[in-house]
C-alpha positions as CSV (number, residue, x, y, z in Angstrom):
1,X,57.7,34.6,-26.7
2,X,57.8,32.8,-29.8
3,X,57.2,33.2,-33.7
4,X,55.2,32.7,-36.5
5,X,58.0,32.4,-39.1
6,X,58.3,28.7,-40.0
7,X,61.7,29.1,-41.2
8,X,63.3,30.6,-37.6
9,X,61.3,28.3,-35.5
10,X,62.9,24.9,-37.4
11,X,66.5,26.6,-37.5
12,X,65.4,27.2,-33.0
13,X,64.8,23.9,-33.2
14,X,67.8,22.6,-35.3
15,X,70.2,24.3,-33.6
16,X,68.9,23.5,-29.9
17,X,69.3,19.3,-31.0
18,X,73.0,20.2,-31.9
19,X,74.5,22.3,-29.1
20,X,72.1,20.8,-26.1
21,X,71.2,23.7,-23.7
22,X,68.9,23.6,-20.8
23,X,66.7,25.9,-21.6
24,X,65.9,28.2,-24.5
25,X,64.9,32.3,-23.9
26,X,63.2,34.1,-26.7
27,X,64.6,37.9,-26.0
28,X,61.9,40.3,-25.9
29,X,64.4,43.4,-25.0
30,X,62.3,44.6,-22.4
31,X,63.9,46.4,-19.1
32,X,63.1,43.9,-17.1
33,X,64.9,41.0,-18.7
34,X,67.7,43.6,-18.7
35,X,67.6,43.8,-15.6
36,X,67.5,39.9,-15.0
37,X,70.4,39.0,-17.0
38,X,73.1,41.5,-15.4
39,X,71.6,40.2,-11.9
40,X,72.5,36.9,-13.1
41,X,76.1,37.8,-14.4
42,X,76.9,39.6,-11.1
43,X,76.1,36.6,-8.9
44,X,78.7,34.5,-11.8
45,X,81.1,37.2,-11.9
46,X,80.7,37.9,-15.3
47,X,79.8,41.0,-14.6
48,X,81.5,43.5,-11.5
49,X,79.5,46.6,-10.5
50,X,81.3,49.7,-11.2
51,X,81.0,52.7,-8.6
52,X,77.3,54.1,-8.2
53,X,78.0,57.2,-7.3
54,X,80.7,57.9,-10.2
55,X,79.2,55.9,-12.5
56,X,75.5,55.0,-12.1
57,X,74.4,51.5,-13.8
58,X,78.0,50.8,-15.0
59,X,79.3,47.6,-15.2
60,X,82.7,45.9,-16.0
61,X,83.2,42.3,-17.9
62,X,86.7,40.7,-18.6
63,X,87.2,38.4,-20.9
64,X,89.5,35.4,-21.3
65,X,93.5,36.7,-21.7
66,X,93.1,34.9,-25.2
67,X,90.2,36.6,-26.3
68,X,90.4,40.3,-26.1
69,X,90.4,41.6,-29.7
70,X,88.9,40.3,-33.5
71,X,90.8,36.7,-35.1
72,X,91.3,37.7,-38.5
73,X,93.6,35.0,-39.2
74,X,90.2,32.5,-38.0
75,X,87.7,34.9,-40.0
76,X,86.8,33.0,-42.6
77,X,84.5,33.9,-45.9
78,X,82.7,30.5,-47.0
79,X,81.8,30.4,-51.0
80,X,81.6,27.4,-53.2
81,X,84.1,29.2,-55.5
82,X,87.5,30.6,-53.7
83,X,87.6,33.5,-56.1
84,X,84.9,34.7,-54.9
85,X,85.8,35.1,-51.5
86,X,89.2,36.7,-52.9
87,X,92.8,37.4,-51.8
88,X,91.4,40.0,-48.7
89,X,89.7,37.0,-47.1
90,X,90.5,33.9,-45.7
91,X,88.0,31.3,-47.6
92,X,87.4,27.8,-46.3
93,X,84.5,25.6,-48.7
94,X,81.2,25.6,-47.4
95,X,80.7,22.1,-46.7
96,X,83.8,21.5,-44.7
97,X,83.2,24.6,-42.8
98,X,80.4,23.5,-41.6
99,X,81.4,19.9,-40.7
100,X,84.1,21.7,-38.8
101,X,82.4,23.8,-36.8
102,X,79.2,21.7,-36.3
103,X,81.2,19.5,-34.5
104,X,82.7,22.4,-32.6
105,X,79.1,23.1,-31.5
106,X,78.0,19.5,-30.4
107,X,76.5,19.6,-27.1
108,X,78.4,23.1,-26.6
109,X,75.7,24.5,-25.1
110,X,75.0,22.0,-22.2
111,X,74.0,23.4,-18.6
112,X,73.5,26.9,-20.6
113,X,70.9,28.6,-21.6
114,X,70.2,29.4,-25.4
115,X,69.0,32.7,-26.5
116,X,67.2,34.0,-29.3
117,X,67.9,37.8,-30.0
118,X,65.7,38.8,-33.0
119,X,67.5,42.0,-34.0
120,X,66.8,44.9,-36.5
121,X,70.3,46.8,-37.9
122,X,69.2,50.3,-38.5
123,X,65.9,51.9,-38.1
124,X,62.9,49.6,-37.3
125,X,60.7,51.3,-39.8
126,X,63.5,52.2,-42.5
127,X,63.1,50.4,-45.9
128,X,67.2,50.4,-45.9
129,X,67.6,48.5,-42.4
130,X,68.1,44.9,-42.4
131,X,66.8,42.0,-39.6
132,X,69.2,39.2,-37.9
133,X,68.5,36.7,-35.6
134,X,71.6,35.4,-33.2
135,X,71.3,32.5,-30.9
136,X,74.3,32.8,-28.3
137,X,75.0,30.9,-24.8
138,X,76.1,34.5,-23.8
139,X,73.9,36.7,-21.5
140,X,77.0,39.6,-22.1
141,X,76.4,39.3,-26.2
142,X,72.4,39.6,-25.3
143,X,73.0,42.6,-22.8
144,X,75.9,44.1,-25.8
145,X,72.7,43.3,-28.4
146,X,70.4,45.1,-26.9
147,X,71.9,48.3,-26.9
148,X,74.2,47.7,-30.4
149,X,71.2,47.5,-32.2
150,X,66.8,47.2,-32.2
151,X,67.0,44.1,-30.3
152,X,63.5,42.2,-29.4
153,X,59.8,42.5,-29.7
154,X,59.7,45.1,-32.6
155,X,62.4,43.3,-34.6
156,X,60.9,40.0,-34.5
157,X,57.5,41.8,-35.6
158,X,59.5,42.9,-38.7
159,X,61.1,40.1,-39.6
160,X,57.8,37.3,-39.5
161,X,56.4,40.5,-42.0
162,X,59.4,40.8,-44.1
163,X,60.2,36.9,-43.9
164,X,64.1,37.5,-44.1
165,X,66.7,37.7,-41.9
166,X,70.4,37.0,-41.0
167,X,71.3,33.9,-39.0
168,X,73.8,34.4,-36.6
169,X,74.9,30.9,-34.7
170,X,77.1,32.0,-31.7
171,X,78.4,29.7,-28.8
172,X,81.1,31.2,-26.2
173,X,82.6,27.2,-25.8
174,X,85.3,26.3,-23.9
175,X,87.0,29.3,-25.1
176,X,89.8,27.2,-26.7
177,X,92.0,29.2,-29.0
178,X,92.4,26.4,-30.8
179,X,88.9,26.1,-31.6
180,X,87.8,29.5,-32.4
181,X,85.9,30.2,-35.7
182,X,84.4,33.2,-37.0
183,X,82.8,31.5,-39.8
184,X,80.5,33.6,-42.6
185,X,78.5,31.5,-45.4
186,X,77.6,34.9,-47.6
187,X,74.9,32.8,-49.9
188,X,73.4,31.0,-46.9
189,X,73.2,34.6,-45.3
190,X,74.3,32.9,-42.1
191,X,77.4,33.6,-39.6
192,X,78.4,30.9,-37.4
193,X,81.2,32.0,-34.5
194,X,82.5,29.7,-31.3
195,X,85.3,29.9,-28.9
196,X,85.3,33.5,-28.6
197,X,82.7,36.2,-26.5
198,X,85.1,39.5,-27.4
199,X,82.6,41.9,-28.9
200,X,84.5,42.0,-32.9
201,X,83.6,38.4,-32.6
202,X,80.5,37.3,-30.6
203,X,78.2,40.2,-31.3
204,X,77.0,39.0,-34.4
205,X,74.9,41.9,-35.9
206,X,78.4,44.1,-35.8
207,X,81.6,43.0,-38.4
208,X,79.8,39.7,-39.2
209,X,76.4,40.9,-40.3
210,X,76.5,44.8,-40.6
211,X,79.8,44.6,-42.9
212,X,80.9,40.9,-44.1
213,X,77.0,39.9,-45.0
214,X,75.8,43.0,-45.6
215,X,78.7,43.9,-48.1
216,X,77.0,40.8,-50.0
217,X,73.6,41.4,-49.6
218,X,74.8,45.1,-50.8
219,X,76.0,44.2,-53.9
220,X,73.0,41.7,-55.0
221,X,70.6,44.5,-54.1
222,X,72.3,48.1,-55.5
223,X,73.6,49.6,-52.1
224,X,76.9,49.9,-50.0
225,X,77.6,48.4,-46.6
226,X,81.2,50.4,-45.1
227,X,83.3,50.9,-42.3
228,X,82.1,54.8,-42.0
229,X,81.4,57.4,-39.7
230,X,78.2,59.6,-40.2
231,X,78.6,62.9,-39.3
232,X,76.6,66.1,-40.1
233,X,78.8,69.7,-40.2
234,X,76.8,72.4,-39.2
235,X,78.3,76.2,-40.7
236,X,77.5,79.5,-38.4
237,X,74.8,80.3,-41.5
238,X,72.8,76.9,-40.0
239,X,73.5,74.5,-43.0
240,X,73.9,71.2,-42.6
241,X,76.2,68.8,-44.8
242,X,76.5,64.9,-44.2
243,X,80.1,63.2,-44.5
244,X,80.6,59.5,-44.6
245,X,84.4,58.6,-43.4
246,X,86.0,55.1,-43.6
247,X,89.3,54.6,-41.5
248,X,91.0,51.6,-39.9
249,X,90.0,50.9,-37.0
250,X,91.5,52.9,-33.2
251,X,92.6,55.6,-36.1
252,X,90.0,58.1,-34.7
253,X,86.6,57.9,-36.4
254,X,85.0,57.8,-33.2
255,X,86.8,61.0,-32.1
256,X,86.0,62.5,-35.2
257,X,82.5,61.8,-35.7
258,X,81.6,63.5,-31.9
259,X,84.2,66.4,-32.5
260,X,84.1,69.4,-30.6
261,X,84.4,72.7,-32.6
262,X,87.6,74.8,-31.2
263,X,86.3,77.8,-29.7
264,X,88.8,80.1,-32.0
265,X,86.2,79.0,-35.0
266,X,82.8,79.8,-33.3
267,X,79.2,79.0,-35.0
268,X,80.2,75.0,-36.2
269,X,78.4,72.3,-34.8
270,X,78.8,69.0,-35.2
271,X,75.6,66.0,-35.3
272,X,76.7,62.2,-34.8
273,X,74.9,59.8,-37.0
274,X,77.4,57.0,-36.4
275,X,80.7,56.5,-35.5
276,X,81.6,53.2,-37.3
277,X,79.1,51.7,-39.7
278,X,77.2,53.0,-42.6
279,X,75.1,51.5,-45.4
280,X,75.0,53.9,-48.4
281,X,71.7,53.6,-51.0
282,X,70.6,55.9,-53.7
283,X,67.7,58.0,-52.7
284,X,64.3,59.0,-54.4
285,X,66.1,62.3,-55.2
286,X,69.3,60.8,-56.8
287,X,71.1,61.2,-53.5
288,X,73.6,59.0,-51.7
289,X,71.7,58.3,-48.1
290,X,73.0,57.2,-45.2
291,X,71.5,54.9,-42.4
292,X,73.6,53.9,-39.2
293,X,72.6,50.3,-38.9
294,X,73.9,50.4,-35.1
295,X,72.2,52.0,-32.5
296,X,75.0,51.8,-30.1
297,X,78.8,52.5,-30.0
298,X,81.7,49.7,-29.0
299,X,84.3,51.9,-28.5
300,X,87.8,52.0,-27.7
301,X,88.4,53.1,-24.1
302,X,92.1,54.3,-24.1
303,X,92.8,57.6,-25.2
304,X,89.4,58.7,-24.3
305,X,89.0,61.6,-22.5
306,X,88.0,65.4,-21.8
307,X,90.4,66.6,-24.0
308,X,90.7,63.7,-26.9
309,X,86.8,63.1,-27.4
310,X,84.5,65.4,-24.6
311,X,81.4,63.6,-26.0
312,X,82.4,60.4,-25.7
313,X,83.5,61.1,-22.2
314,X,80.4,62.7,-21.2
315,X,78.7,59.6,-22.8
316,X,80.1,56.9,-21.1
317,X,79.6,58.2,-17.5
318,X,76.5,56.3,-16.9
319,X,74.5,53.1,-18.6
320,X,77.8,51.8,-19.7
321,X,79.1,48.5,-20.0
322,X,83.0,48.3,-20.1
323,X,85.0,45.3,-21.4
324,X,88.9,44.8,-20.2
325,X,89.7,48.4,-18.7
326,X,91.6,48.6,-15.1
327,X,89.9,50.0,-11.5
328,X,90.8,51.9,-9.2
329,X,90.3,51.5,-5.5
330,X,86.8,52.8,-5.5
331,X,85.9,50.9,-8.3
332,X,85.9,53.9,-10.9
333,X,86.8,52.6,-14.2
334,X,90.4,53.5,-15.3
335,X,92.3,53.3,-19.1
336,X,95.3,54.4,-20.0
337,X,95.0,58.5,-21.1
338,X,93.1,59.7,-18.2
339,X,94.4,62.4,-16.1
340,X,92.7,61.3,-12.9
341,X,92.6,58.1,-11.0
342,X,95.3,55.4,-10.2
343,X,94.9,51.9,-11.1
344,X,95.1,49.0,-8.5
345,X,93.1,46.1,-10.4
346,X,94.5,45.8,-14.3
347,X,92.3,44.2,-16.8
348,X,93.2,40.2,-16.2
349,X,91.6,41.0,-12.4
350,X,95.2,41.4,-10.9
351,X,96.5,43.9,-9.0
352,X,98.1,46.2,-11.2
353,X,101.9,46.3,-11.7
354,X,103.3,48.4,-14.6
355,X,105.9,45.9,-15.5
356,X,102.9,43.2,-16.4
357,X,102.6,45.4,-19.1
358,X,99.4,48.7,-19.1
359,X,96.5,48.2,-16.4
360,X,93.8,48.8,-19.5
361,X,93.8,46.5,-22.5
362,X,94.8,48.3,-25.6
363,X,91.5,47.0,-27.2
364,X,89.8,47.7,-24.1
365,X,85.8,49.0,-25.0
366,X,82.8,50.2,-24.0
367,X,79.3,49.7,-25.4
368,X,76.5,52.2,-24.4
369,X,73.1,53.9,-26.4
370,X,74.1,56.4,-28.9
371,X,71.3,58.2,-27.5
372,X,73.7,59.1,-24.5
373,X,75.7,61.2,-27.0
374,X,75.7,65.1,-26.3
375,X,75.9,65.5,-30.0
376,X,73.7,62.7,-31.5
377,X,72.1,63.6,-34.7
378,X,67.9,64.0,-34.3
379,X,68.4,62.9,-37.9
380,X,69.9,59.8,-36.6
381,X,67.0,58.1,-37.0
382,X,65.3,59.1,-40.1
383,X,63.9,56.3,-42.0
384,X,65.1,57.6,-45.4
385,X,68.7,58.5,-44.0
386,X,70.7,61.7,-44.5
387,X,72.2,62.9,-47.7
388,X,75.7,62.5,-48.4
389,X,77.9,65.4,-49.4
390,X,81.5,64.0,-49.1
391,X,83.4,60.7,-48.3
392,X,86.3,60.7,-47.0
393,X,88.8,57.9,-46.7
394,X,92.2,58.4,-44.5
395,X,94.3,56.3,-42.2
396,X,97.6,56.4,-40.2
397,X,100.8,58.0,-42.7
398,X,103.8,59.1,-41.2
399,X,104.9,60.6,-44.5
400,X,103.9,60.9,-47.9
401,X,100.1,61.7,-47.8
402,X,99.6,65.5,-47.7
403,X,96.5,66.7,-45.0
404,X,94.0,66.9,-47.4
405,X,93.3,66.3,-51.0
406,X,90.6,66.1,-53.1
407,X,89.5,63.3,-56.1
408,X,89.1,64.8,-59.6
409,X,86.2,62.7,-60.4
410,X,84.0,59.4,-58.4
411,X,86.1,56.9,-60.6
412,X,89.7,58.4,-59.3
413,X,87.8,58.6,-55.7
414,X,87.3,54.9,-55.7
415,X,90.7,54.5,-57.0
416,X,91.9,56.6,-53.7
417,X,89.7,54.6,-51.4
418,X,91.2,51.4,-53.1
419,X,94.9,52.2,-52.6
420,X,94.5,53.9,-49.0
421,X,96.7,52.3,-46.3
422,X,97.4,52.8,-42.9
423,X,99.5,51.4,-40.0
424,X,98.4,48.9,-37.9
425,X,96.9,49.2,-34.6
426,X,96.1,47.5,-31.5
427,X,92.1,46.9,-32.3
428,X,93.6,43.7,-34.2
429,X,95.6,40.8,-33.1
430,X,98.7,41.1,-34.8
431,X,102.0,43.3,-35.3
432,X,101.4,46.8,-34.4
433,X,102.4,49.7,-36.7
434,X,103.0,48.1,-40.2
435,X,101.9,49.7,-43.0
436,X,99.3,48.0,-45.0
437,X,96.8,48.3,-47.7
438,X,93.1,48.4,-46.4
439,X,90.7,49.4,-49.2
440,X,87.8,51.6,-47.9
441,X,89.2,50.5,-44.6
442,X,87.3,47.3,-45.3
443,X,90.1,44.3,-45.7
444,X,88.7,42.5,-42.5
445,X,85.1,43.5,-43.4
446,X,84.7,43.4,-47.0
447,X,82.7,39.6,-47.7
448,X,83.8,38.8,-51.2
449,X,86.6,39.9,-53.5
450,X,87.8,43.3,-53.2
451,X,88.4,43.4,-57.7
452,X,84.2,42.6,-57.4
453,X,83.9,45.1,-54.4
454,X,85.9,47.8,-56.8
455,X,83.5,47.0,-59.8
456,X,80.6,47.4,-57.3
457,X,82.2,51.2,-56.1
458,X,82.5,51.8,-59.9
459,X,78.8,50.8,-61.1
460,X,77.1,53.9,-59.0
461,X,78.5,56.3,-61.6
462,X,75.6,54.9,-63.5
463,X,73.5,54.6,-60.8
464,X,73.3,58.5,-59.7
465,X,74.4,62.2,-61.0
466,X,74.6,63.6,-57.5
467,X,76.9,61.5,-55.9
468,X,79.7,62.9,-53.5
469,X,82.9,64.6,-53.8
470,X,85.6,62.0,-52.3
471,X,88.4,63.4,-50.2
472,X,92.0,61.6,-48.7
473,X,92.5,62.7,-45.3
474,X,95.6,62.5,-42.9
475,X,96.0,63.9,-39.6
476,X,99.2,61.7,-38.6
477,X,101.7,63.1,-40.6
478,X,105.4,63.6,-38.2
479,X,108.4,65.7,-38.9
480,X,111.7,64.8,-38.7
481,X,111.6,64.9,-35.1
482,X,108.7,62.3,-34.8
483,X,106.1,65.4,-33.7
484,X,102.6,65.5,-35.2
485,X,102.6,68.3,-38.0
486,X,98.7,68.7,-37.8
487,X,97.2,69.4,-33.8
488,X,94.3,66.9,-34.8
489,X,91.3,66.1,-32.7
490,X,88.6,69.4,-32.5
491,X,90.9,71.3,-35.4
492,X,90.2,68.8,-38.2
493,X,86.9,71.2,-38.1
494,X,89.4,73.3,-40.5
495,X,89.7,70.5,-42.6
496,X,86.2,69.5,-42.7
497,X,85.2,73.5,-43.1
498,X,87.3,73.1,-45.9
499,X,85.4,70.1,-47.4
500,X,82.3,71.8,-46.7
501,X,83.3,74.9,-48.5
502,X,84.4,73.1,-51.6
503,X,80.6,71.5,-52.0
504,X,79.1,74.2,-51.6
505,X,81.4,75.8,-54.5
506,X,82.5,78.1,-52.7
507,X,87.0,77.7,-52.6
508,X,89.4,76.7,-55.3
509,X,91.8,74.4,-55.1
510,X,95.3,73.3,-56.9
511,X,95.3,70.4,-59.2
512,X,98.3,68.5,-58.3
513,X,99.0,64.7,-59.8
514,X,97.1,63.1,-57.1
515,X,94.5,65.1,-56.8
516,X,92.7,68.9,-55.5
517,X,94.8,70.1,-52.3
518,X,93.7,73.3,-50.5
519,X,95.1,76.5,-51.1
520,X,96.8,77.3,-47.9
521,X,94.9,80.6,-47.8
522,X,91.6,78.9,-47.6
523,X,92.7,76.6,-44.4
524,X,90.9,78.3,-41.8
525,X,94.5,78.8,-39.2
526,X,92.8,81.6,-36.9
527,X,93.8,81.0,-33.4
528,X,95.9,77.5,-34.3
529,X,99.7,77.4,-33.4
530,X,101.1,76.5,-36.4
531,X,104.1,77.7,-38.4
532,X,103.3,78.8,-42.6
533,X,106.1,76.4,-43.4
534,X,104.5,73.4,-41.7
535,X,101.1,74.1,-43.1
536,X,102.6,74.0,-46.9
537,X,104.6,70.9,-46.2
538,X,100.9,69.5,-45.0
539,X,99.5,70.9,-48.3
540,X,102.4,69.6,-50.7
541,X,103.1,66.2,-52.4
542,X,107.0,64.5,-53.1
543,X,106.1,63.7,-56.1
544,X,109.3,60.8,-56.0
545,X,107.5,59.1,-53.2
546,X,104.3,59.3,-54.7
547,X,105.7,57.7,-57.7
548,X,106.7,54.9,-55.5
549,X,103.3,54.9,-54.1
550,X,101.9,54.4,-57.6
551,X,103.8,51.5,-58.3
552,X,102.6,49.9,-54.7
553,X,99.5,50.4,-55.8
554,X,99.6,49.2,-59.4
555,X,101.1,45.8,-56.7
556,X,98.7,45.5,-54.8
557,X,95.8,46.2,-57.8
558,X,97.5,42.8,-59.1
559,X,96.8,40.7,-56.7
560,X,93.3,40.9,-57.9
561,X,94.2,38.9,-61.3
562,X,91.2,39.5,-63.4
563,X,88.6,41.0,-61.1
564,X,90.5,44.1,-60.4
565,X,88.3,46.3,-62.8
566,X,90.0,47.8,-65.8
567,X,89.0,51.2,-65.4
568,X,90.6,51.6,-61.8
569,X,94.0,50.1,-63.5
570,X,93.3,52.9,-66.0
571,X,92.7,55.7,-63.4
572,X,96.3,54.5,-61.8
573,X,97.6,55.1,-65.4
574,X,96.1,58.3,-65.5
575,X,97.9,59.2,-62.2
576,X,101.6,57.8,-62.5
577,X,101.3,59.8,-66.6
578,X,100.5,63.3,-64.3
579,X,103.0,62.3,-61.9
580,X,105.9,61.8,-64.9
């Protein structure tokens, strides 16, 4: 396999004189080059066959000890002007950043193979998906491709007819900490990684294209590119309602988008559209629509289980790849947070000893079909999308942000989504548990400034009349005692009936300073454990912390200079005059 498109075949060609392989493979993601590649990896150990009995066409990769999570602090946003790139990204200038990692990728690629994975993010025939091409050294990133997104014959078909597409330039190395780059040139629409083969990193059509370019290409053509879940609510009456969710990352959108309905609320269902990515354009009807450019999910393995995410469990017992998780004697794959197994391998390929720290990695992950999900959308693939009802933005808070609240108008919703933060986790290299600021959980995603990304939120006011209520979520809040106040997991329905219930019109709610919270009356509590006292102190605000908050925010809005739009400073004002 080849092409017809002038433009890929000379960049094939330019890129095969600088890195030196062997060989070059067009991908045609067909079974039986599938099949080829993880017969390949098992014979070089890249890959280890997982039990076939357990866990039919399973597989386990490690990767290097350096390399098991994304390099934020090597993520770099390449623009002639720095501003543009903006205080949420590292920036680098174009020309140097390709002079430094062209040299990088000299010869790299000697006694490999180079691949060619045309790819398609979204639906092949939807006019809001977008076409990539990566070239990797990596048979695991064409293996990951192929089922993260419309990899081969059909995507290459759309790109020679559309004539565009991303170019993604990735080369494993020598693995070298010290030279790893995750480089992104936003104009060029081109991504350029080396040194690393963890997922975040190496599959290209993921962060780099789906969020960093496309969050460019979004705002040039009129749409949004986010870090969201898709997920339809189905009520007992058979009515459907799409909500788009952006958290931080490990902070349970995956959990939440495959959620099982408690049984003590019968007649929900719940559809997956997509667990982490979401590109947001204004329909024919004046609707916000939602495509999931990934047809695949890379998902954290620890803390996954029966009783934390059912579907996710049920998906993942067969067709699965898993990166970095432990095994257990028979060669069942193990994480920490399941209730059966023992460990005798950890992730480095050792045998496991508790004081070298858990047998899983932290950011250990599996990738497999969506298609394998009990509860996957049928309107998953619909090349117009699904109508949005609600957004919601949330993240990790200890204190201080109630369970639910609701924006007065879109302006003080993109205000909301602006200020969120959220403690740290492990999906991140980095200090665990610090409290930061991550706008529309996009601060390692977002591919210019965040004051221009505001502006862009701002503009769809005048775009559409029928956008979606926005909503603050938080199902982390502690007591005094460190417990969690809320039960979480399958009882966020109650929240989310909530949600659904205010767009169709059909509860109240209580203006507060910050925003609509819930009446507790109208929090569906039958058959949850939980005390009236607890409930209200989930449904109230401290109004002196929130002023505190305020002035954080008014901070952090700041460090925008001059691209932080004035009306979001003014919808700050508005909120620190209600809170006194």
């Amino acid at each position: 396999m080849t092409t017809t498109n002038a433009a890929l075949k000379q960049w094939v060609d330019e890129v095969a004189q600088l890195t030196q392989p062997d060989k070059i493979h067009w991908c045609t993601g067909s079974d039986a080059e599938n099949s080829a590649l993880i017969s390949q990896m098992l014979v070089t150990g890249d890959l280890i066959k997982l039990n076939e009995k357990t866990h039919p066409n399973c597989y386990l990769h490690r990767s290097n000890p350096t390399d098991v999570a994304r390099v934020e602090h090597l993520t770099f946003i390449c623009t002639e002007n720095k501003e543009d790139a903006g205080p949420n990204n590292n920036w680098m200038n174009p020309a140097e950043a390709n002079a430094k990692i062209d040299a990088l990728f000299a010869g790299a690629m000697k006694g490999r193979t180079l691949y060619v994975i045309p790819y398609c993010m979204g639906p092949i025939n939807s006019p809001f998906a977008r076409c990539g091409v990566e070239i990797t050294d990596s048979p695991y990133v064409v293996i990951n491709m192929r089922i993260m997104s419309n990899m081969g014959e059909a995507a290459l078909k759309r790109i020679e007819r559309d004539g565009v597409f991303v170019k993604g330039l990735h080369s494993t190395g020598d693995l070298d900490p010290n030279k790893r780059f995750i480089m992104h040139f936003p104009d060029q629409l081109t991504i350029k990684s080396i040194g690393s083969g963890y997922g975040g990193n190496a599959l290209l059509g993921k962060k780099c294209h789906a969020l960093r370019i496309a969050s460019y290409q979004a705002r040039s053509e009129g749409w949004l590119a986010e870090h969201m879940l898709i997920m339809g609510i189905q009520n007992p009456a058979g009515v459907t309602r799409y909500i788009a969710a952006a958290f931080p990352s490990a902070c349970g959108k995956t959990n939440l988008a495959m959620l099982i309905p408690p049984e003590t609320i019968p007649g929900w269902k719940i559809w997956t559209v997509g667990d982490d990515i979401c590109w947001l354009n204004v329909g024919k009807d004046g609707q916000l629509r939602a495509i999931n450019p990934e047809a695949g999910y890379f998902g954290v393995a620890p803390g996954t289980n029966l009783k934390t995410n059912p579907n996710a469990f049920k998906t993942i017992q067969h067709d699965t790849i898993f990166t970095n998780v432990a095994v257990t004697a028979d060669n069942q794959p193990w994480w920490e947070g399941l209730k059966e197994g023992t460990p005798v391998i950890d992730w480095r390929g050792n045998p496991y000893d508790p004081k070298n720290g858990p047998a899983a990695h932290p950011n250990s992950r599996f990738t497999v079909t969506a298609k394998q999900n009990p509860c996957y959308s049928p309107h998953a693939e619909d090349a117009d999308g699904v109508p949005i009802s609600a957004i919601l933005f949330g993240g990790r808070r200890r204190e201080l942000a109630p369970l639910v609240y609701e924006a007065r108008d879109w302006a003080h919703g993109v205000l909301i989504g602006a200020g969120m933060a959220s403690e740290t986790t492990a999906a991140a290299t980095g200090a665990v548990g610090v409290v930061r600021r991550d706008s529309m959980a996009m601060k390692p995603f977002c591919g210019y400034n965040f004051g221009d990304y505001w502006k862009h939120w701002l503009s769809f006011a005048d775009l559409s009349n029928k956008l979606p209520k926005i909503y603050h979520v938080n199902w982390f809040r502690q007591d005094k005692d460190n417990n969690f106040m809320w039960p979480g997991f399958g009882d966020n329905l109650r929240v989310l009936s909530w949600i659904f219930d205010r767009c169709e019109g059909a509860v109240g709610a209580q203006e507060t300073p910050i925003g609509n919270l819930p009446y507790a009356k109208d929090i569906n509590t039958a058959g949850l454990d939980i005390q009236p006292d607890t409930l209200k102190e989930l449904l109230s605000i401290n109004q002196d912390a929130w002023r505190t908050e305020a002035q954080q925010i008014g901070a952090y809005l700041d460090e925008f200079g001059s691209r932080t739009p004035a009306q979001l400073k003014e919808q700050l004002q508005d909120v620190q005059k209600r809170l006194g």
